[in-house]
ROSE-4610 file (N, C-alpha, C; in Angstrom, 1 decimal, always signed):
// ROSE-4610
residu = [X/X/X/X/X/X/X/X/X/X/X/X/X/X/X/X/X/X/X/X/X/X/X/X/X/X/X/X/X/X/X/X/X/X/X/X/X/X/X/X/X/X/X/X/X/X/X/X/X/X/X/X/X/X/X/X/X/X/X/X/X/X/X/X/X/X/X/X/X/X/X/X/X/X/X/X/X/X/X/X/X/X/X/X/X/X/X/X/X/X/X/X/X/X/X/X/X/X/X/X/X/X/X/X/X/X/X/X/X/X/X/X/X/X/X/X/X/X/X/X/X/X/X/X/X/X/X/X/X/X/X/X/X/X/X/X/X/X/X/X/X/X/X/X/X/X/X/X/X/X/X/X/X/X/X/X/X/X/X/X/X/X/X/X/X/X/X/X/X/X/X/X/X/X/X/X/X/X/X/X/X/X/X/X/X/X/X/X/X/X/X/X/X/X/X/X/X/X/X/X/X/X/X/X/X/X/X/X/X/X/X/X/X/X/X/X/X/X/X/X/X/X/X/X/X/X/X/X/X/X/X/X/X/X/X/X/X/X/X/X/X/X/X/X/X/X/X/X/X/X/X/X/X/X/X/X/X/X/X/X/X/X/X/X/X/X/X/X/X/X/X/X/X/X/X/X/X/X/X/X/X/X/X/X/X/X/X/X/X/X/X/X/X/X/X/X/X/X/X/X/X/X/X/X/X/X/X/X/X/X/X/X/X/X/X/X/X/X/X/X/X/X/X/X/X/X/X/X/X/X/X/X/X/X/X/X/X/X/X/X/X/X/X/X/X/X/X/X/X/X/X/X/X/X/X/X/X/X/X/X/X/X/X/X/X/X/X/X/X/X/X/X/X/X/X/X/X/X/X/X/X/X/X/X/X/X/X/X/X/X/X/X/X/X/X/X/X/X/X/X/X/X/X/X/X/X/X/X/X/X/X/X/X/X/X/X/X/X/X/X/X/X/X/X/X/X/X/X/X/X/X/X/X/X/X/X/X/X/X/X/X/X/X/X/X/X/X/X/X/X/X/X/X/X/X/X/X/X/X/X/X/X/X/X/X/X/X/X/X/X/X/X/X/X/X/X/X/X/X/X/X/X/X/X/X/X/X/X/X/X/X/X/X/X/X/X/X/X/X/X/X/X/X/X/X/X/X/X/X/X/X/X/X/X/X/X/X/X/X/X/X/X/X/X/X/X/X/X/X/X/X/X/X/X/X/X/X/X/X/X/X/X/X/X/X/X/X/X/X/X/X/X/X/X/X/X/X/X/X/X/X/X/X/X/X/X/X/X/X/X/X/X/X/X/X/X/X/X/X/X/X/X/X/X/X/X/X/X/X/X/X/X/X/X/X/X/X/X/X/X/X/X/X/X/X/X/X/X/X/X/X/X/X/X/X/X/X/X/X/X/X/X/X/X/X/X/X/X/X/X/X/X/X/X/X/X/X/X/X/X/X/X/X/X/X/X/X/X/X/X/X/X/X/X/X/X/X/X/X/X/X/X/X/X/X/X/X/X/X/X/X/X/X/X/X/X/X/X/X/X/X/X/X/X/X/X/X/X/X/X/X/X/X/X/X/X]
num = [1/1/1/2/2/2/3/3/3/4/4/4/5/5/5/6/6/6/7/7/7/8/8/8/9/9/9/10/10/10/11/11/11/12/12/12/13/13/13/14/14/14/15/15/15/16/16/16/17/17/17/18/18/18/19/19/19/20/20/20/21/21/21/22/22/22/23/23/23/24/24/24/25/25/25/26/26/26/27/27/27/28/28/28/29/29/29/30/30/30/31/31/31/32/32/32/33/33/33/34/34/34/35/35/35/36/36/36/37/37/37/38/38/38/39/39/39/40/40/40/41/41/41/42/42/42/43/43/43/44/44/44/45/45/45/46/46/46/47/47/47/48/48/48/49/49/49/50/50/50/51/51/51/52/52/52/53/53/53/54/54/54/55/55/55/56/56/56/57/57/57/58/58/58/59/59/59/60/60/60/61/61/61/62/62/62/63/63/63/64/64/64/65/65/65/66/66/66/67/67/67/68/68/68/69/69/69/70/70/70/71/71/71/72/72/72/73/73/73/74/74/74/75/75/75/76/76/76/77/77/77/78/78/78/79/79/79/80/80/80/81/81/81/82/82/82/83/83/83/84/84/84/85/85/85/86/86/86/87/87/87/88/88/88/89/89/89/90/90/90/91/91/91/92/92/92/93/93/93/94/94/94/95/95/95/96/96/96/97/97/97/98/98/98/99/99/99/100/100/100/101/101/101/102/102/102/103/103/103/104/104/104/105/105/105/106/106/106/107/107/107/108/108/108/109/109/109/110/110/110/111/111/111/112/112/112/113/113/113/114/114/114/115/115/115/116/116/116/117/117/117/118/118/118/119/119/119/120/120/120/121/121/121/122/122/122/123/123/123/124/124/124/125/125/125/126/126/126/127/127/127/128/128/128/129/129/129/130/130/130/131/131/131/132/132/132/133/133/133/134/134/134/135/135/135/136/136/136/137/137/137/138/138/138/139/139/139/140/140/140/141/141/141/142/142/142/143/143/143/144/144/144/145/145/145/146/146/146/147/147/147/148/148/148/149/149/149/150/150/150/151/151/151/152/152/152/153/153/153/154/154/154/155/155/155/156/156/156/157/157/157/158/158/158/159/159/159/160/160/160/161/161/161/162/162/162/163/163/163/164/164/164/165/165/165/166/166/166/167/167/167/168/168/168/169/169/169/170/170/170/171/171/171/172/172/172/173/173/173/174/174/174/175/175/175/176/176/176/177/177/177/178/178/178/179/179/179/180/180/180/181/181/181/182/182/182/183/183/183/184/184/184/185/185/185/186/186/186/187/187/187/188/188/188/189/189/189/190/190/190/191/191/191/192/192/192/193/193/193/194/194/194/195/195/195/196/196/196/197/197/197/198/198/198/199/199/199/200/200/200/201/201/201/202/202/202/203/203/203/204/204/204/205/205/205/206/206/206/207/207/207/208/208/208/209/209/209/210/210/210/211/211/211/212/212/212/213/213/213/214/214/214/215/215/215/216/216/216/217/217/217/218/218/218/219/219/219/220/220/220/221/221/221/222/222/222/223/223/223/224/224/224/225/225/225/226/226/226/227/227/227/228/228/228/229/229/229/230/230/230/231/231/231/232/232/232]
x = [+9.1/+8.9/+7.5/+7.0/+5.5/+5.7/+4.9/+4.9/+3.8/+4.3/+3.3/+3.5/+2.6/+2.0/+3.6/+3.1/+3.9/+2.9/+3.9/+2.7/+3.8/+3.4/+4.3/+4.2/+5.5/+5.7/+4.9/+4.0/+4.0/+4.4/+4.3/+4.6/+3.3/+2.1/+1.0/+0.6/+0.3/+0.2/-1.2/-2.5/-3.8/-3.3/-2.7/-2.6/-2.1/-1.1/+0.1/-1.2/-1.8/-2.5/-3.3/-4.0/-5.0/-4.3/-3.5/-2.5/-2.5/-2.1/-1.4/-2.8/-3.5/-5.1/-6.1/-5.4/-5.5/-5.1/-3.7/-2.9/-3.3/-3.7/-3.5/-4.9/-5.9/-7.2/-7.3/-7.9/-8.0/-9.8/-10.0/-11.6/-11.2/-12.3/-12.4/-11.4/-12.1/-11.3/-9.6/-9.3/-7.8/-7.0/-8.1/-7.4/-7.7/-8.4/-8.4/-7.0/-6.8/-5.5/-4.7/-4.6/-3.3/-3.0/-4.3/-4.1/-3.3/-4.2/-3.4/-1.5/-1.4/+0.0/+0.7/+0.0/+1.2/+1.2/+0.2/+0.5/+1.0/+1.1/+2.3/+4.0/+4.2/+5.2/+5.5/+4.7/+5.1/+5.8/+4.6/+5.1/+6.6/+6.7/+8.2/+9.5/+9.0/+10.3/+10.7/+10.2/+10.4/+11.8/+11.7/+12.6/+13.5/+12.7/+13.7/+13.7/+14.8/+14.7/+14.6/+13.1/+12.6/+12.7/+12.4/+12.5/+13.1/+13.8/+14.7/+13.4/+14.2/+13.5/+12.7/+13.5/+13.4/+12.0/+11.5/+10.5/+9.0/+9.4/+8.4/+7.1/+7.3/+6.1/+5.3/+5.9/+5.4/+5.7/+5.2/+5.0/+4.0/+2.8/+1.7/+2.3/+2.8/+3.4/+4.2/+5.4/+6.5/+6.9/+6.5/+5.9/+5.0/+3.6/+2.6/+1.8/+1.9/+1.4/+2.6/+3.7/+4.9/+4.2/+4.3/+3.7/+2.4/+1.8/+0.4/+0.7/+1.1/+1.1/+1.6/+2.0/+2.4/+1.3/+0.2/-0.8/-1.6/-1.6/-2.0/-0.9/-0.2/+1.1/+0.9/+0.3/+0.3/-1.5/-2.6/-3.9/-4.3/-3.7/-4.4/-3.5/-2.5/-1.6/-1.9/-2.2/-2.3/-1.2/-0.2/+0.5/+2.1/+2.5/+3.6/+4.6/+6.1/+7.3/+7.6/+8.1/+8.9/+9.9/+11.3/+12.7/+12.8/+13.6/+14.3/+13.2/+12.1/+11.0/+11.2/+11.9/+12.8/+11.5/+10.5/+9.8/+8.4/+8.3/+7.1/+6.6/+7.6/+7.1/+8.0/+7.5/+6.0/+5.1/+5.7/+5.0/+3.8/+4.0/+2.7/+1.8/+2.3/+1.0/+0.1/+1.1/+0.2/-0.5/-0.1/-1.0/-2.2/-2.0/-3.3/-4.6/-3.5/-4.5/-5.5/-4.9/-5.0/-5.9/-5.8/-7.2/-8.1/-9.4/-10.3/-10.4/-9.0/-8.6/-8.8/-9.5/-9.5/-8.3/-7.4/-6.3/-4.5/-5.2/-3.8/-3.2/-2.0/-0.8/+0.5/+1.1/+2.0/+3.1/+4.6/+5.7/+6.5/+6.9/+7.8/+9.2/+9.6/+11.5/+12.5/+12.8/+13.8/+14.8/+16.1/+16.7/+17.2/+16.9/+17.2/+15.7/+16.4/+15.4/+14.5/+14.6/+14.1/+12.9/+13.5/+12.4/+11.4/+11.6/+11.0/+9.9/+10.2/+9.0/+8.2/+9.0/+7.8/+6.9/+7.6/+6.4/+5.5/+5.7/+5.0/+3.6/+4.3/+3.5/+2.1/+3.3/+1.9/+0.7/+1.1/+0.6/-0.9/-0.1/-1.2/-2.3/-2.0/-2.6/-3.8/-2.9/-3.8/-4.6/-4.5/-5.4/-5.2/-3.9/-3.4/-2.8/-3.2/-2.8/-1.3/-0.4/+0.9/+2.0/+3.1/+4.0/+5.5/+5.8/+6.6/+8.4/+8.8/+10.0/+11.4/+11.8/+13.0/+14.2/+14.7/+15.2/+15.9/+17.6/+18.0/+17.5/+17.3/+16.5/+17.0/+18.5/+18.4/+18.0/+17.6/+16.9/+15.6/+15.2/+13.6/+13.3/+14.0/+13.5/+14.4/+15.4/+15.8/+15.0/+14.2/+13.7/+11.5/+11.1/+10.2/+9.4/+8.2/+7.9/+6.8/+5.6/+4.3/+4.5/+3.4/+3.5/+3.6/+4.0/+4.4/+3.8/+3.2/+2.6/+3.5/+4.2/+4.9/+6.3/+7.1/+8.2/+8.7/+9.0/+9.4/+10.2/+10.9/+12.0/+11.9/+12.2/+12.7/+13.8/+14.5/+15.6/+16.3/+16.5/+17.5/+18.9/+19.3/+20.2/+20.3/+21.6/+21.9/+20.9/+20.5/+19.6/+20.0/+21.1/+21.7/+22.1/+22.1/+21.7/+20.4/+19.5/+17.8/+17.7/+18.2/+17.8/+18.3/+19.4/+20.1/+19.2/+18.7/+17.6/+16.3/+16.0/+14.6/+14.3/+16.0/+15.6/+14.9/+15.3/+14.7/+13.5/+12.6/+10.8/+10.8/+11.5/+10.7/+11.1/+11.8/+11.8/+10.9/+10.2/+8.4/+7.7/+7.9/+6.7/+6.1/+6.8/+6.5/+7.1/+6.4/+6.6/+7.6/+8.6/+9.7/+9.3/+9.0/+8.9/+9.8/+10.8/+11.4/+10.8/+11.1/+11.7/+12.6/+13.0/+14.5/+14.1/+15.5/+15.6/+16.1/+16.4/+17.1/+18.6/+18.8/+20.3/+19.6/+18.5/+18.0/+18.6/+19.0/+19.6/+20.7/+21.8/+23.4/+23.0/+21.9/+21.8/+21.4/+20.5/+20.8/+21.6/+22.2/+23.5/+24.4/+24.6/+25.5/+24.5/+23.4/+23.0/+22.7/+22.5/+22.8/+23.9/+25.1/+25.9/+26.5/+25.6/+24.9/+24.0/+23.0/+21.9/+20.9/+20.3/+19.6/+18.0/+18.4/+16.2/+16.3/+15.0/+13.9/+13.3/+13.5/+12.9/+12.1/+10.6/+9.6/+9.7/+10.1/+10.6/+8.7/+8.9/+7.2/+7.5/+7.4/+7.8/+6.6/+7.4/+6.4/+5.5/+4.1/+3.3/+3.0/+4.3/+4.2/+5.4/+5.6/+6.7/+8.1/+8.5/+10.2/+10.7/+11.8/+13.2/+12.9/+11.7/+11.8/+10.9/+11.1/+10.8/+11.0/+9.9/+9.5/+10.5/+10.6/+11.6/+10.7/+9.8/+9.5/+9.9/+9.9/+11.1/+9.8/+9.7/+8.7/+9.4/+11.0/+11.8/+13.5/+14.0/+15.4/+16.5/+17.3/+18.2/+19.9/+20.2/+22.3/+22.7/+23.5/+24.5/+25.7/+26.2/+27.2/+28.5/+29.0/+30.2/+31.6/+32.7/+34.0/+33.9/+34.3/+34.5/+34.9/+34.0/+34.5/+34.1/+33.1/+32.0/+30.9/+30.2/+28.9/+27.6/+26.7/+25.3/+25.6/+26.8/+27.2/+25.8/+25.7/+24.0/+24.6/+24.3/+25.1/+24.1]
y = [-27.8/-29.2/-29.4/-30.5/-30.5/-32.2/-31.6/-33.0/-34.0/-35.1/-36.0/-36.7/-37.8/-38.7/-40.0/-40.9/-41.6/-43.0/-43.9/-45.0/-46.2/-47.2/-48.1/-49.0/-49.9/-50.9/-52.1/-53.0/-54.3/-55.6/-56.6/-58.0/-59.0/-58.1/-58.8/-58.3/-58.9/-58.8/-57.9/-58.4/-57.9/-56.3/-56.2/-55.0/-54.1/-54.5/-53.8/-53.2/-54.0/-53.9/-52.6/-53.0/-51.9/-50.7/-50.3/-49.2/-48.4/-49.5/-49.3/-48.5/-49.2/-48.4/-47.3/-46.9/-45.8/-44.8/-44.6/-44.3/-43.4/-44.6/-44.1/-45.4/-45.0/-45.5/-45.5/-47.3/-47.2/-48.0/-48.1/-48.6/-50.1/-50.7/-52.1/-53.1/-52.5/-52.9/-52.6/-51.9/-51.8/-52.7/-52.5/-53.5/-55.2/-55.2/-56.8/-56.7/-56.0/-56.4/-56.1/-55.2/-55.0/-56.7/-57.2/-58.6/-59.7/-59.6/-60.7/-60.0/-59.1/-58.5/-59.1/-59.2/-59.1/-60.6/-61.3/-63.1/-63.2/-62.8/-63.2/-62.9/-61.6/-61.7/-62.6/-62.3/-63.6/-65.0/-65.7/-67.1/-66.6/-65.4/-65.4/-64.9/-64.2/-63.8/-65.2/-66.3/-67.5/-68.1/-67.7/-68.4/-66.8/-65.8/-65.1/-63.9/-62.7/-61.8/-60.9/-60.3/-59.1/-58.0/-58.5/-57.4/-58.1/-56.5/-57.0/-57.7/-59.1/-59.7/-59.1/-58.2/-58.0/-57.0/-56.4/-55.5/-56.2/-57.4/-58.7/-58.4/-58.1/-58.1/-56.8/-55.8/-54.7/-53.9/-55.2/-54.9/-54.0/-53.9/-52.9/-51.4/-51.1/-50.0/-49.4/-50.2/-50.2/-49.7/-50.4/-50.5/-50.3/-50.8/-50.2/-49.2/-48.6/-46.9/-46.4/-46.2/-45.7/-45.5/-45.9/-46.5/-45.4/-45.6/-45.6/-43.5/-43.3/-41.9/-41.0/-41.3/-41.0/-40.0/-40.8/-40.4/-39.0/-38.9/-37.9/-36.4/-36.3/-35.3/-35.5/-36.2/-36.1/-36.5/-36.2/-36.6/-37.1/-36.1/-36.0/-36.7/-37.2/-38.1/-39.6/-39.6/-41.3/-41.5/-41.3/-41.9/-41.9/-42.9/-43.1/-43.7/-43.4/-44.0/-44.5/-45.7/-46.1/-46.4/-46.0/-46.4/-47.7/-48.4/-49.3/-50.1/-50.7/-51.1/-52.3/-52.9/-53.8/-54.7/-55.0/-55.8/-55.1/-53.9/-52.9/-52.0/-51.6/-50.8/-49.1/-48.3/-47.9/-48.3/-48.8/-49.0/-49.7/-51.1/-52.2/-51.1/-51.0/-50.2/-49.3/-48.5/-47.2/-47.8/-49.1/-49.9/-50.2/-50.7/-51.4/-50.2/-48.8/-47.8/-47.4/-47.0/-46.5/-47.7/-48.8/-49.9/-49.2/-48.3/-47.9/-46.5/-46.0/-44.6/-44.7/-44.6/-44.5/-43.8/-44.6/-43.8/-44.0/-44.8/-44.8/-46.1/-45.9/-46.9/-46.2/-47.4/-47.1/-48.2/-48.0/-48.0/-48.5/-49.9/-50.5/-50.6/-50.0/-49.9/-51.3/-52.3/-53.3/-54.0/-53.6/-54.6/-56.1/-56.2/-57.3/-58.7/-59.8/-61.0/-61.0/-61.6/-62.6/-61.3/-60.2/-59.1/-58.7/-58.7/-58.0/-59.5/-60.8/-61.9/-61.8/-61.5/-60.9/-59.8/-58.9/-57.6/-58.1/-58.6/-59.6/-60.1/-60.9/-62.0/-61.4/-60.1/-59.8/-58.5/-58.4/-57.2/-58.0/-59.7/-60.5/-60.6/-60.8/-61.5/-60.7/-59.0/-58.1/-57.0/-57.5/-56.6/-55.3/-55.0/-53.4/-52.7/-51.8/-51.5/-50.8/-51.8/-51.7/-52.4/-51.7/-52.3/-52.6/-53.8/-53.9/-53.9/-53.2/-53.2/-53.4/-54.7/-55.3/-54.6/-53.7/-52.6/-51.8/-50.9/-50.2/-49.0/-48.3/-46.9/-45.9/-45.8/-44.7/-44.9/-46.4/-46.5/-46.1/-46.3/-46.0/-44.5/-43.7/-42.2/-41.6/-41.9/-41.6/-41.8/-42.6/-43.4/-43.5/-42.9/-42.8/-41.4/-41.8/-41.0/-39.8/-40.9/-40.8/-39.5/-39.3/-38.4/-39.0/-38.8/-38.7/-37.9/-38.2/-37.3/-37.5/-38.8/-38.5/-39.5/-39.1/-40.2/-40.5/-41.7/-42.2/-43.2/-43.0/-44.1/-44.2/-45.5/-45.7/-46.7/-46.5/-47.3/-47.6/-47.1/-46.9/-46.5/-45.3/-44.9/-43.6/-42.6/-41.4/-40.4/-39.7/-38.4/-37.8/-37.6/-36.4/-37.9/-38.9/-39.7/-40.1/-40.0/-40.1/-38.5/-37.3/-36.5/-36.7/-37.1/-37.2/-38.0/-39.3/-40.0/-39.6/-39.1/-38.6/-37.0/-36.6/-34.7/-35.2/-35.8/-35.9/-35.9/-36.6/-36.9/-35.5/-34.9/-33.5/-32.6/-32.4/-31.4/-31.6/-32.6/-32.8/-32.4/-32.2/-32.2/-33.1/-33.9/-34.6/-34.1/-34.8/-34.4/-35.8/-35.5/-36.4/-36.4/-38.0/-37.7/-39.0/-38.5/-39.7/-39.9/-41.1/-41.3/-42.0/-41.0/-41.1/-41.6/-41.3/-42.0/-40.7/-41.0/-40.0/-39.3/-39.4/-39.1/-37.9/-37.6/-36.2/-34.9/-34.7/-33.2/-33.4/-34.6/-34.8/-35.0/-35.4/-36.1/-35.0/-34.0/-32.7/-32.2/-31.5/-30.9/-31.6/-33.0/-33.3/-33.2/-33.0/-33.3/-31.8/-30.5/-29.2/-28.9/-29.7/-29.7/-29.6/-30.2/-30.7/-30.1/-29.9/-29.7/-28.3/-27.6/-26.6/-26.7/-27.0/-27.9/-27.2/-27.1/-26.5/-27.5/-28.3/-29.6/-29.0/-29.5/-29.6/-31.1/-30.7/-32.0/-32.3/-33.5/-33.9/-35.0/-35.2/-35.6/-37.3/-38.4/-39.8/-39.6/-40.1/-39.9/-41.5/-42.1/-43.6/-43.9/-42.2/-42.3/-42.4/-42.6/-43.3/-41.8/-41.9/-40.5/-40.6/-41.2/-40.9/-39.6/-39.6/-38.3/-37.9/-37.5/-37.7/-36.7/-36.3/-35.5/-35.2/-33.7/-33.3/-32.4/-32.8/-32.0/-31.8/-30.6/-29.8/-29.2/-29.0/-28.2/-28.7/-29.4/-29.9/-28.9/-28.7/-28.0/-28.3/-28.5/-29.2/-27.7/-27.6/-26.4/-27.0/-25.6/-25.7/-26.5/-27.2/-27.8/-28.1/-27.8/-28.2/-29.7/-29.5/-30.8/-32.3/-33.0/-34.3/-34.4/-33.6/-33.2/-33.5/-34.5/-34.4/-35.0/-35.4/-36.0/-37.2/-37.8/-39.7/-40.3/-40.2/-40.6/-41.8/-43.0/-44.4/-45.7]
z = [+11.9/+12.2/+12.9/+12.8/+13.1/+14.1/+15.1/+16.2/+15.7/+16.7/+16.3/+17.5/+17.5/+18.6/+19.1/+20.2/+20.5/+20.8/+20.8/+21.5/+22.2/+22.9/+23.7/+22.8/+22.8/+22.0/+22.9/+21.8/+23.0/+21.7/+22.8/+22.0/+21.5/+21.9/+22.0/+20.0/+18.9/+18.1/+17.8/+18.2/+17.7/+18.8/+19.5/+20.2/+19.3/+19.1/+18.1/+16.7/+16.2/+15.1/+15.4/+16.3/+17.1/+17.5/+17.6/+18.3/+16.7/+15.9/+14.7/+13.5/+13.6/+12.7/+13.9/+14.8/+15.7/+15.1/+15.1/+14.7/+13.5/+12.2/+10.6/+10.9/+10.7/+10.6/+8.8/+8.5/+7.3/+7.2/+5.7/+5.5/+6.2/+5.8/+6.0/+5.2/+4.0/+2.5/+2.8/+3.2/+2.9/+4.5/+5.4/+6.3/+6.0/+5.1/+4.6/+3.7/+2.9/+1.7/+2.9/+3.9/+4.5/+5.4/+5.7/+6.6/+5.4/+4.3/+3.5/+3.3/+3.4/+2.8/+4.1/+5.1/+6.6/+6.3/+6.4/+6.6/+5.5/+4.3/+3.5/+3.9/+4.3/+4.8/+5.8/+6.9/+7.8/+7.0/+6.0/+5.7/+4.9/+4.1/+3.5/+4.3/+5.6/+6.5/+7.0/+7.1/+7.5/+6.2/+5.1/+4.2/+3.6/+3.6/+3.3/+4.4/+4.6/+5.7/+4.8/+5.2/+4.5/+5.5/+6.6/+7.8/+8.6/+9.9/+10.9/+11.9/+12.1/+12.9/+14.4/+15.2/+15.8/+15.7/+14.8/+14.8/+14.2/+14.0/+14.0/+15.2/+16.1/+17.0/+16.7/+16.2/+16.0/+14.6/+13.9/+12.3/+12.1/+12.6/+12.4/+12.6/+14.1/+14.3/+13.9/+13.6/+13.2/+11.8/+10.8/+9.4/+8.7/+9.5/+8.0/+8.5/+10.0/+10.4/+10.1/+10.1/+9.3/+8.1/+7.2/+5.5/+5.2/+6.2/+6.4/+6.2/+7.1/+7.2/+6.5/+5.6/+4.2/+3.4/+3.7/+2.6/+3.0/+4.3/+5.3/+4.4/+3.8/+3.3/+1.8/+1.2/+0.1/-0.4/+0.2/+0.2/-1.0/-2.2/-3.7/-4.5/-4.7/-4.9/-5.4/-6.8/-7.3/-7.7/-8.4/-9.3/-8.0/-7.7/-6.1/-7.0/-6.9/-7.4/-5.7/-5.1/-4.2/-4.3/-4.4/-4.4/-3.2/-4.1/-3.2/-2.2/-3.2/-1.9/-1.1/-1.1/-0.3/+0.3/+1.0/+1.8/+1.4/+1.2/+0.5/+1.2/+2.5/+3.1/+2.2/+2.3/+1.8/+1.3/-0.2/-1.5/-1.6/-1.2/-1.0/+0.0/+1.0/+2.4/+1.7/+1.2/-0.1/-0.9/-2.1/-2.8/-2.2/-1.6/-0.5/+0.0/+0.5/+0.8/-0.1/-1.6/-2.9/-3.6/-3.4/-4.0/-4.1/-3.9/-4.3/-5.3/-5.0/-5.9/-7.6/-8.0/-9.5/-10.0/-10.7/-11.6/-10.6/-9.6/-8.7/-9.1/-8.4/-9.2/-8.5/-7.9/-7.2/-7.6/-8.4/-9.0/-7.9/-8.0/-6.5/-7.3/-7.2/-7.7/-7.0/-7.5/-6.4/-7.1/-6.8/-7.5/-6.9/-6.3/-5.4/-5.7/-6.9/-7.6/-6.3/-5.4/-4.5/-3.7/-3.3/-3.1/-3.8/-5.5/-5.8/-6.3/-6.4/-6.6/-5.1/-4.0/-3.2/-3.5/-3.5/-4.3/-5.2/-6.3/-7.2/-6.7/-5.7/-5.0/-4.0/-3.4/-2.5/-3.3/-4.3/-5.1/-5.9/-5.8/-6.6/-5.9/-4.0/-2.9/-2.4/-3.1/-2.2/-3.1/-4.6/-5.6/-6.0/-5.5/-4.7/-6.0/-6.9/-8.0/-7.8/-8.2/-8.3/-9.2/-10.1/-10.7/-10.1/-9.9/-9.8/-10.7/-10.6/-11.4/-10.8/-11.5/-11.3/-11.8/-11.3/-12.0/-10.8/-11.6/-10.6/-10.7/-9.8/-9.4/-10.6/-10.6/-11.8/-13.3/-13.5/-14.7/-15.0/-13.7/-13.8/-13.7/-12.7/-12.5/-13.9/-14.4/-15.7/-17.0/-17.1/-18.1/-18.0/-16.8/-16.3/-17.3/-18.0/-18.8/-18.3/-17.5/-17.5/-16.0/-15.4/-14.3/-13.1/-12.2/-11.2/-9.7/-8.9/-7.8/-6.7/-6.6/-4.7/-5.2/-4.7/-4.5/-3.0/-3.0/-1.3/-1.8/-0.1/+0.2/+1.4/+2.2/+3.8/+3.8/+4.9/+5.2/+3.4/+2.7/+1.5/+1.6/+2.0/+1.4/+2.2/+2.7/+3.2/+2.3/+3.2/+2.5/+1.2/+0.9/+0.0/-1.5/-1.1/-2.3/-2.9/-1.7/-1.7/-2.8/-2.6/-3.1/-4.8/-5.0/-6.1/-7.2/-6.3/-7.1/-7.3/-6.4/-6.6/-7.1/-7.8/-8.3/-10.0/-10.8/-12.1/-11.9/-10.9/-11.3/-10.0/-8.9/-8.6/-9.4/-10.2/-11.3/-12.1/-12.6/-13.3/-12.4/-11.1/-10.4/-9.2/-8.8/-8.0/-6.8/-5.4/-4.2/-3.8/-2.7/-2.5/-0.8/-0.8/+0.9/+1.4/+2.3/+2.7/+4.2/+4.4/+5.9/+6.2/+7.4/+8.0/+9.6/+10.5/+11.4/+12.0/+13.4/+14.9/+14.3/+12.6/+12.6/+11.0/+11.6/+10.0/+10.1/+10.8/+10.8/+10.4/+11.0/+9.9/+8.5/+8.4/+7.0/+6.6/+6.9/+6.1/+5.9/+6.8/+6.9/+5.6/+5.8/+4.2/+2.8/+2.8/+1.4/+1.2/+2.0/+1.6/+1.0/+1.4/+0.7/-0.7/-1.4/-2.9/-3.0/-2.6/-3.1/-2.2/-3.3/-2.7/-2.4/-1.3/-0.8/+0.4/+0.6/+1.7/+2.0/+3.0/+3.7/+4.3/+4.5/+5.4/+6.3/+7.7/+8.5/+9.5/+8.9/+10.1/+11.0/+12.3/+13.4/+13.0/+13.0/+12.9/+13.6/+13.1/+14.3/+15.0/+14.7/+15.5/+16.2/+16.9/+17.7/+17.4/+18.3/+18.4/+18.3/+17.5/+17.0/+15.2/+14.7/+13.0/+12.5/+11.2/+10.5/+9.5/+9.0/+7.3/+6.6/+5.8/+4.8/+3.8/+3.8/+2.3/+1.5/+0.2/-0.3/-1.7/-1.9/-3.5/-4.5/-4.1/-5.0/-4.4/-5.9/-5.4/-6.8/-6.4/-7.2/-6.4/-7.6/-7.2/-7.2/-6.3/-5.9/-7.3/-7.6/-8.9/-8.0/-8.6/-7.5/-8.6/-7.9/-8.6/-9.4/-10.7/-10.9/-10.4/-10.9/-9.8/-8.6/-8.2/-6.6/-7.1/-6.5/-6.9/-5.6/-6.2/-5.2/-4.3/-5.4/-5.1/-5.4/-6.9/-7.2/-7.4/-6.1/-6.6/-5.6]
């Protein structure tokens, strides 16, 4: 496991921001798409709930240095699958980082209408080379042709389903990085269960009890019939 930093939560916004590009320091360029992506959310968390309200004050920290830190584990990495991108944290924050990357393209997975015309929306606002796909996750990593460099998920789904979804594109080759919350070590413990992975655990470096999950080689343990990943 590898440490990482902490910081104090405040309610003061331009703080929060500032704490937050301390943190995961980006160009100029990517903190302009990242400002248009946030005041868009804002005006749509108003009509729809993209995020827990409660972490509203500390969207910078909370969310897009979360997001943000990502790229730090996967440096060389253009081509991003995001499961389940729900509001777009990872996927949009990576888009936005990746804007000047020749050849990047980052894959927003959502099945949920109303989320993914957000993704849409902010993908248009912020120039961020990204596809959105209206689509359930196993169609896409089943049906996904082209290459693949990193797969992610947050706030989705128990670990040992995250792996179920995301073994077809690391068996091509891609890197699988989740993040999880203060409950990663049960969540390993059951998805060993299933599956034979060597997690590399990295400690958030925006504090709290979270932590990344990387996974470079996934393989299913042979199991009695009718036992499986719960790829659902």
């Amino acid at each position: 496991m590898t440490g990482g930093g902490s910081d104090r939560p405040t309610d003061d916004p331009a703080a929060d921001k500032a704490a937050a590009l301390t943190i995961t320091p980006v160009s100029h360029e990517t903190e302009a798409r990242l400002d248009r992506y946030i005041d868009l959310l804002g005006e749509w968390q108003a009509k729809t709930n993209l995020v827990a309200p409660s972490t509203l004050p500390q969207l910078w920290t909370r969310h897009v240095a979360d997001s943000l830190q990502l790229l730090a584990l996967a440096p060389s990495a253009k081509v991003w699958i995001d499961l389940g991108s729900g509001a777009g944290f990872p996927g949009i924050v990576l888009a936005c980082a990746l804007a000047g990357s020749p050849g990047a393209t980052v894959h927003l997975v959502e099945r949920n209408t109303k989320k993914a015309a957000f993704l849409r929306e902010a993908i248009r606002v912020t120039a961020a080379p990204g596809v959105v796909h209206l689509s359930a996750i196993e169609d896409i990593v089943d049906s996904h042709d082209g290459p693949v460099d990193c797969v992610t998920a947050r706030a989705l789904a128990p670990l040992h389903q995250l792996v179920a979804f995301a073994e077809p594109l690391v068996r091509k080759g891609a890197k699988a990085l989740f993040l999880k919350g203060q409950d990663v070590e049960s969540e390993l413990t059951e998805a060993t269960k299933y599956w034979n992975i060597k997690p590399n655990l990295h400690s958030s470096r925006t504090g709290g009890q979270g932590w990344i999950v990387e996974l470079d080689r996934i393989e299913r343990w042979k199991q009695p019939a009718g036992n499986d990943g719960d790829r659902a």
